[in-house]
N, C-alpha and C positions, 0 to 999 in steps of 0.2 A: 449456642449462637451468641449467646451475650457475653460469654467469655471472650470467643475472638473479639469482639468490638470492642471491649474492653482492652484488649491487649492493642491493637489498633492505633487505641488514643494515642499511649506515651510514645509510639514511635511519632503519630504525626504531630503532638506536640514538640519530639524532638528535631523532628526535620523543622519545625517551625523556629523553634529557638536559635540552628544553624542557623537558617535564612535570613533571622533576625542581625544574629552577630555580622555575619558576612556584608549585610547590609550599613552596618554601624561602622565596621570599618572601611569600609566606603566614603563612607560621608567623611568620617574621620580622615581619609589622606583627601579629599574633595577640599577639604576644608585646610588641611595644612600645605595643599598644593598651593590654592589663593594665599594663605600665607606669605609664603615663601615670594611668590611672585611682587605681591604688591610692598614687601618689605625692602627686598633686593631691587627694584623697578622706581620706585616714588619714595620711600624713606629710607633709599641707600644704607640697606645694610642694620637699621636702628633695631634694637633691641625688643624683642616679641612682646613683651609687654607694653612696647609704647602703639599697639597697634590694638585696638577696642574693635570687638568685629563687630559691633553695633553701630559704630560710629558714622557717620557721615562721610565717605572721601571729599566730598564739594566745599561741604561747609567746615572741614580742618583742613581742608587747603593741601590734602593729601596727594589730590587727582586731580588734574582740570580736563578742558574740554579736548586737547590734544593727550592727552593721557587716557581717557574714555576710550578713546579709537585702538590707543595700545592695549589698553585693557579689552577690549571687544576683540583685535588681533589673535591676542595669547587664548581667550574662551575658547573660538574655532577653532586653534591648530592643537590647543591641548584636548580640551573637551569633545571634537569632533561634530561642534554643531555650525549651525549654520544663526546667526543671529539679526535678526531682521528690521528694518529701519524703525519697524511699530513700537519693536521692543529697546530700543534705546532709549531708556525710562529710569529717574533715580530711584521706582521703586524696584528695577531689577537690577543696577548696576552700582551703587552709592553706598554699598557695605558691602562687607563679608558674607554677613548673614543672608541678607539679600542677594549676593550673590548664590550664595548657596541655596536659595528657597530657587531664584530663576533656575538653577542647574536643574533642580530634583521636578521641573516642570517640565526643561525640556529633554527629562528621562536620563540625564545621569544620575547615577547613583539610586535608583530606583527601580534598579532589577531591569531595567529596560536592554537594550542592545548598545547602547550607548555608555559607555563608562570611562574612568579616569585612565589617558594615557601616558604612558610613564616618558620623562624628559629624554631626548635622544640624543 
């Protein structure tokens, strides 16, 4: 009996480490999708390095307040959510990063049913 459990493990740690990866990569084009978007949209085109995913859009003057709406636009039609007057917040909208934390809340990229859809 304790050999099968033993044998057990390394498969479920291996289905775990998929789960792991496939998850990572997720995040990873989640992440390079906002990229792309906010470089080509607000910094026309500027070179990926000039773009800190930490950074502020408000306060570098990356984004304003009619750019938010474009930015909330492109979430919904790519992301497939629906994002709600509560949540137009610069702790969810005012980076990358922060984009990305809002996403993985509302279950993209998160195993959820919701995930990154590809540009059409």
């Amino acid at each position: 009996m304790a050999s099968e459990e033993s044998a057990a493990e390394p498969a479920a740690l291996g289905a775990d480490a998929r789960r792991r990866a496939a998850l990572e990569g997720v995040v990873i084009a989640m992440r390079e999708t906002l990229r792309h978007f906010v470089l080509e949209n607000f910094m026309f085109g500027a070179a990926p390095d000039k773009l800190d995913e930490d950074a502020s859009f408000l306060d570098t003057g990356i984004i304003d307040s009619t750019g938010v709406m474009e930015l909330v636009g492109f979430l919904e039609d790519r992301f497939g959510i629906t994002v709600e007057d509560t949540e137009l917040t610069p702790e969810n909208l005012d980076s990358i990063s922060r984009l990305c934390a809002y996403l993985r809340t509302k279950g993209v990229g998160g195993g959820g049913e919701t995930q990154v859809r590809r540009a059409s």
